[in-house]
C-alpha positions, 0 to 999 in steps of 0.5 A, a space after each residue: 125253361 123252368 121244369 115244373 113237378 108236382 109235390 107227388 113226383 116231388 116226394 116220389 123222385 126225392 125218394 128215388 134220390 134218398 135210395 140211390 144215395 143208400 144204395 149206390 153210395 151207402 151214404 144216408 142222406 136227408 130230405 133236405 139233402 135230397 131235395 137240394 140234389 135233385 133242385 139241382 138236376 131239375 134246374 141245371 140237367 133236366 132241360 137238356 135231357 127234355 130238349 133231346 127227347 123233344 129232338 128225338 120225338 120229332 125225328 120219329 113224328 116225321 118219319 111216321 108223317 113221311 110213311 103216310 105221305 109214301 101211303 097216300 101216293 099209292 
């Protein structure tokens, strides 16, 4: 599954990365720097992390269907 960001999250999350690079390590890096890391995540960790919120999500979604279901027989 090929995740897909606009240019405006983008820009915001290569930003986001730049400031980690900063803070975290204190090393500067470039946007192309940047935007080859986060690539990488998006491409190689992200479907992963999607994948186990959409798992969580439907666990919720059932439990809520479940306490309708328990509404509805009263």
């Amino acid at each position: 599954m090929k995740i897909k960001i606009s240019p405006i999250q983008k820009e915001r999350l290569r930003q986001k990365v730049i400031a980690l690079f900063m803070d975290d390590f204190d090393q500067e890096i470039s946007d192309f720097k940047a935007d080859q890391i986060l690539d990488a995540f998006v491409e190689k960790i992200a479907p992963d992390i999607y994948n186990t919120a959409i798992e969580d999500m439907k666990i919720y979604l059932m439990g809520q269907i479940e306490d309708l279901g328990a509404i509805f027989k009263k």
